[in-house]
C-alpha positions in Angstrom: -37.5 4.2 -36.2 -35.8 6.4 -33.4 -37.8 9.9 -32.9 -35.3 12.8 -33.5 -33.9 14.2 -30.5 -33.9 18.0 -30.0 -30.2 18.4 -30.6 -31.1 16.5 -34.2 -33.7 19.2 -34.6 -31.7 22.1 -34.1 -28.5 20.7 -36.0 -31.1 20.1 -38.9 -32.5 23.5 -39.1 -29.3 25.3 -38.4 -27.5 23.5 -41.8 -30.8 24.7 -43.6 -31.9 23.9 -46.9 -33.9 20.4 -47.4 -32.6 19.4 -43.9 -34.9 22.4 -42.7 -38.1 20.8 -44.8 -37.4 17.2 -44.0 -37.6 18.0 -40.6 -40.8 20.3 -40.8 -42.2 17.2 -42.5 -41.4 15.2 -40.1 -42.5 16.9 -37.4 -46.1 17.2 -39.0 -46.5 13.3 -39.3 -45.2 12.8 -35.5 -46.3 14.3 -33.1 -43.1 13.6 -30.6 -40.7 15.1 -33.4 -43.5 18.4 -33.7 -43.1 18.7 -30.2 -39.3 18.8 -29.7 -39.1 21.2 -32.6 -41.8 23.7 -31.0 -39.4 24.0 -27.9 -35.8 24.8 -30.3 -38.5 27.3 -32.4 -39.7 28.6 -28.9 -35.8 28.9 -28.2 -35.4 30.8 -31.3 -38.1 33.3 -30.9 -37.2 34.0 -27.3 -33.4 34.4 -27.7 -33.5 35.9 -30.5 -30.2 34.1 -32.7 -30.5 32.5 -36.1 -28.1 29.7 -34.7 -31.4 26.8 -33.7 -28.1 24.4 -32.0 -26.6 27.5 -30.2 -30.1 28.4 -28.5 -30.7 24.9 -28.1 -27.3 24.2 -26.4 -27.5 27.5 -24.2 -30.8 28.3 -24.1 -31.9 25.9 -21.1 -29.4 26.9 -19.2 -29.1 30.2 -18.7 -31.7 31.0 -16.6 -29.6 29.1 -14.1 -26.7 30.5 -15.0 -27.6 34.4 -14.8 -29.2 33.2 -11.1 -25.7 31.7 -10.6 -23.7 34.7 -11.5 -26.3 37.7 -9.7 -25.9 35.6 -6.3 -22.5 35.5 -6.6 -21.6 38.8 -7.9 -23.7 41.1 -5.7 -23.4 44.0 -8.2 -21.7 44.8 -11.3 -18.3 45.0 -10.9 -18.5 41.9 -9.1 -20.8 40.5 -12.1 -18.3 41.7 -14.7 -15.5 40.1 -12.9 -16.8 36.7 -12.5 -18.3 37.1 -16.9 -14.1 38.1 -17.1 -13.0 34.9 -15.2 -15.5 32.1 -16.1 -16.4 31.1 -19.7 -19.7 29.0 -18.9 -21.0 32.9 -18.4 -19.6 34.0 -21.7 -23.0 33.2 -23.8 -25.2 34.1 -25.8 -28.0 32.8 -23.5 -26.6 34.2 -20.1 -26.5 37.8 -21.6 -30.3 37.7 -23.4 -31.2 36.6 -19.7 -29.9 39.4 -17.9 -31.0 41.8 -21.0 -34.8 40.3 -20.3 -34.4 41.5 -16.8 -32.8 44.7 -17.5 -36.1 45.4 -19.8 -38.4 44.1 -18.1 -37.4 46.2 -14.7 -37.9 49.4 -17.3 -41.4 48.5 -18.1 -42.4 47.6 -14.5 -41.0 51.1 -13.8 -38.9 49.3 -11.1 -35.5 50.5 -9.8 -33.4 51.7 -12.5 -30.5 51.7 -11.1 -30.7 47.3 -11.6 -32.4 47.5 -14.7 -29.3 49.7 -15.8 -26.8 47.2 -14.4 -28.3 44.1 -15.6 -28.5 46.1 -19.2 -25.2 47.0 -19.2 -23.8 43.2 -17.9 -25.6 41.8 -21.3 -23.4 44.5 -22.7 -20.7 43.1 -20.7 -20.9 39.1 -21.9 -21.6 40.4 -25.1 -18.4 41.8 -25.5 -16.5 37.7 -24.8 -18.6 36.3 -27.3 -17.2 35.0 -30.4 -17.1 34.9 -34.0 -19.1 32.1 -33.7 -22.2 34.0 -32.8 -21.8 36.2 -35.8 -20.1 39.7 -35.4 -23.3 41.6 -36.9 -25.8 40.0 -34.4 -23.3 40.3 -31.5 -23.4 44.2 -32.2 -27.1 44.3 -32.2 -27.1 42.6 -28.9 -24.7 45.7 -28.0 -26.9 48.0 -29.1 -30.1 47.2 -27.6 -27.7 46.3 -24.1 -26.7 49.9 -24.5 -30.3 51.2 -25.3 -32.0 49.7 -22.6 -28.7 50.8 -20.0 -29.5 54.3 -21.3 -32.7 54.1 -21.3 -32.9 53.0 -17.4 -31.8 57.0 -16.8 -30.2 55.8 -13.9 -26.6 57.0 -14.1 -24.8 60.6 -14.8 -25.4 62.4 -17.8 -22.2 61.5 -19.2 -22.9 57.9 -18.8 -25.9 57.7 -20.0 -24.8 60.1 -23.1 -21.8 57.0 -23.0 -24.5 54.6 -23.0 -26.3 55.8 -26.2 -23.3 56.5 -28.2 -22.3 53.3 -27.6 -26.0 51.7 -29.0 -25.7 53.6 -32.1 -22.2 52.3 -32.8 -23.0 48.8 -32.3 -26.5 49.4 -34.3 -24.1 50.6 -37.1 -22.0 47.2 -36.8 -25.5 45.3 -36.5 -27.3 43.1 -39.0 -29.3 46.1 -40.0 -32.6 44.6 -39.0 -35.1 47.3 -38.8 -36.8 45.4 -35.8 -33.3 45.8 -33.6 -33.6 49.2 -34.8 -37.0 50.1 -34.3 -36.4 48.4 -30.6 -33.3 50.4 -30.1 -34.4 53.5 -31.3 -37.6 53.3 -29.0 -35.3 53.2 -26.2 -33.1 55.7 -27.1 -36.6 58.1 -27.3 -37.3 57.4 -24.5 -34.1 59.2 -23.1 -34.3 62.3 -25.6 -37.9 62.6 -24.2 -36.9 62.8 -20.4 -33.9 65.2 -21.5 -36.6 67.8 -23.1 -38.9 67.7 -20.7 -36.1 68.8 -18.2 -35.3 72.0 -20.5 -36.4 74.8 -18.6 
């Protein structure tokens, strides 16, 4: 008996129901099978998408992909253009890449002006990506994209006040997942705070 390959996996627990438990089952009794369903669940958690085949299909290549598209784009219009003109950067993966980067710029307190542009490329991609991906957790994408581009206070007023009025629209088309919420709404404080503390 063949071991199930990680495409297998993630077909399996995308269909869901008994599919899902046969393969769990599975996977406890060998440990090749546990292995390859660790990495789609490791997919999962760090992309973020209840679709196990689309993480497992995008998921390993992205990284190379948002290199790909940063080298050569330069900056964001040139970013945007090539999202605009090439599909193979119109994923899921590519734009949870550059939304990692965009947040983790923010917490290294590093330039804001890239941690704003790689936020608001996510945003970008996000806005080619299909039904497929499900409208609801496309918008929550959106929203934390805008969140974070906001919360890199690294624009004009009126684009960052663009920024956040964009994050709460897309949270209102969201899932309604209190976690995307929480997460946006943490950036979002982060730019009310900043704005107080500037009152005179």
């Amino acid at each position: 008996m063949k071991h199930l390959e990680t495409a297998e996996i993630a077909k399996l627990l995308s269909d869901g129901g008994v599919g899902v438990e046969c393969c769990r089952h599975l996977a406890e009794r060998c440990e090749v099978c546990g292995q390859r369903l660790a990495e789609v669940e490791a997919l999962l958690k760090r992309f973020r998408h209840w679709d196990a085949e689309t993480v497992s299909r995008e998921g390993p290549a992205a990284e190379v992909l948002f290199e790909t598209l940063l080298d050569q784009g330069k900056d964001l219009a040139g970013w945007a253009s090539l999202v605009e003109g090439d599909e193979d950067y119109q994923t899921w993966g590519v734009a949870w890449v550059a939304l990692e980067g965009a947040q983790k710029l923010i917490a290294e307190g590093a330039t804001r002006s890239q941690a704003r542009d790689l936020a608001l490329l996510a945003a970008a991609i996000a806005e080619h990506l299909g039904d497929s991906y499900g409208p609801e957790t496309v918008a929550d994408l959106k929203a934390l994209a805008y969140a974070t581009a906001a919360a890199a206070k690294a624009g004009d007023i009126a684009g960052t006040v663009r920024q956040v009025a964009a994050a709460m629209k897309a949270l209102e088309e969201g899932t309604g997942d209190p976690a995307v919420a929480g997460e946006v709404m943490g950036f979002l404080s982060q730019v009310f705070r900043e704005a107080s503390e500037r009152k005179p």
